[in-house]
N, C-alpha and C positions, 0 to 999 in steps of 0.2 A: 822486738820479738812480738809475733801475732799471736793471739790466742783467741780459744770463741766462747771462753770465759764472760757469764755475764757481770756486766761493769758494778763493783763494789762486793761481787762477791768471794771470797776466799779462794787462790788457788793453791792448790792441794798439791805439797811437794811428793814425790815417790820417795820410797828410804834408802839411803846411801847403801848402794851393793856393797861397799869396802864396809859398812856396819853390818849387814846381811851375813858375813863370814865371819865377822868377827862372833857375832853370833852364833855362827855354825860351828867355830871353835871353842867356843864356852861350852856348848853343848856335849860336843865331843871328850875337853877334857875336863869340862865338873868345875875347876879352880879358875879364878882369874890371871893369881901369880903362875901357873903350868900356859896361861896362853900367852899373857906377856911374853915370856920365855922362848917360847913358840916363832912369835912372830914380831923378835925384837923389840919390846916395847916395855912401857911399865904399866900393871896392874891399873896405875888413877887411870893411862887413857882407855885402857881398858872400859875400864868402869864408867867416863864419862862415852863412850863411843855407844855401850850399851844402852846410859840414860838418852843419849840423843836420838836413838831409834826405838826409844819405847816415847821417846815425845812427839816422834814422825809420826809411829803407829798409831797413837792415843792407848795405850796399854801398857802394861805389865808383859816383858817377854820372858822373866825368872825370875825365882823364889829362892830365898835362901834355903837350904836343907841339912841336916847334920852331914848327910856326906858329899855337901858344894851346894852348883847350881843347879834347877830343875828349871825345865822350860814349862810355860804355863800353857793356855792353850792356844795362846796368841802367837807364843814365842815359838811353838811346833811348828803351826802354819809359817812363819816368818822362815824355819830353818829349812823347809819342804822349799820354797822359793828359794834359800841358798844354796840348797842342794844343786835346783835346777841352773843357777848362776855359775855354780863350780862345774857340773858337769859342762856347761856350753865354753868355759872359759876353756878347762881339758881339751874339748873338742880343737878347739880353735891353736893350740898346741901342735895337738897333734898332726893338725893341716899344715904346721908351717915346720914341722917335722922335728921340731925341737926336744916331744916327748917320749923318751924312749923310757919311761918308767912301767915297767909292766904288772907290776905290785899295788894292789888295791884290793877294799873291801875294809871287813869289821876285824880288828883287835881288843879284843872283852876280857883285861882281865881284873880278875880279882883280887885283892891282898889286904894285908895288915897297914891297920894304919900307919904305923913307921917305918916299918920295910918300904911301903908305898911312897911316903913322904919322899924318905931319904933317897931310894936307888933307882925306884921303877918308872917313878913319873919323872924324872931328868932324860930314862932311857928313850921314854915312849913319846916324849918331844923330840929327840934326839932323830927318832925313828921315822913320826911324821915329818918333818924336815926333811929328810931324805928320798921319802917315800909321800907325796901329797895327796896321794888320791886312796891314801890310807886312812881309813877311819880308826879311830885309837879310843877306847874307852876304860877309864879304869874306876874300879868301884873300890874306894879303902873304908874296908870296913872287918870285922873279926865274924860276920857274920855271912853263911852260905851262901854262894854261888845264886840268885833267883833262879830256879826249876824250867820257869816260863817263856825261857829268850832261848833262841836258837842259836847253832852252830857249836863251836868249842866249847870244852869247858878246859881248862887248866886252873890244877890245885897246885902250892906250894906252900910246904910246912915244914916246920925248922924240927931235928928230931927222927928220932925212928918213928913209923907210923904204928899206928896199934892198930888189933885188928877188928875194930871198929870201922875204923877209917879206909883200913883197905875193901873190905866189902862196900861202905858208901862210893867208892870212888871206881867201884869196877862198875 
């Protein structure tokens, strides 16, 4: 193989697309065991496929947080590039006519921790699987909806509501 690398200095590999998604799906679902799950696999390759693209990058692309993974600011730019990776992959589907999914966009929801655990994020795997150009996010946490993100909001609460809660939610 030719390069015009000069001789003795380091060539710079690019980062594995297939770690680029894998990435984009941490991102999307917060947990490592929800992407395993996901994309048939177990959480350790997970986790090494992560450290192997933060050792391509030279960086940190996530931070632990109480509610999962957060991308740092390396790991945003890295998931912006896997975005662009998955849409042209999409693309290239679609020319060969194979994709007839016409469902996509953001899924943002919110829940309790254990309702989350237990029923919602098996669903919302379940759902990306099916639907892949669905973006799925869910935030388990007992605490409000952020104000600041667009699009939907869906509440679920176990219970009559009181009416507190019905004027916050009109």
């Amino acid at each position: 193989m030719h390069t015009n690398t000069p001789k003795g200095s380091p060539v710079r590999r690019l980062p594995s697309p297939d770690d680029l998604l894998i990435l984009l799906t941490v991102a999307r679902l917060g947990r490592f065991n929800a992407v395993a799950e996901a994309l048939g696999t177990t959480h350790t390759t997970i986790s090494r496929r992560i450290l192997a693209l933060d050792s391509q990058l030279g960086g940190r692309t996530l931070e632990r947080s109480p509610q999962g993974w957060e991308l740092t600011e390396l790991g945003a730019s890295a998931v912006a590039a896997a975005e662009s990776i998955e849409e042209t992959l999409g693309s290239l589907s679609s020319l060969l006519g194979k994709d007839q999914d016409a469902l996509s966009g953001m899924v943002r929801i919110s829940t309790p921790d254990g309702f989350g655990a237990e029923f919602v994020a098996p669903a919302l795997v379940r759902l990306q699987q099916q639907h892949r150009f669905l973006n799925v996010e869910m935030l388990s946490a007992t605490r409000k909806v952020s104000q600041n993100r667009s699009g939907w909001t869906w509440r679920w609460w176990w219970g009559a509501p009181t009416s507190a809660t019905r004027r916050r939610s009109s």
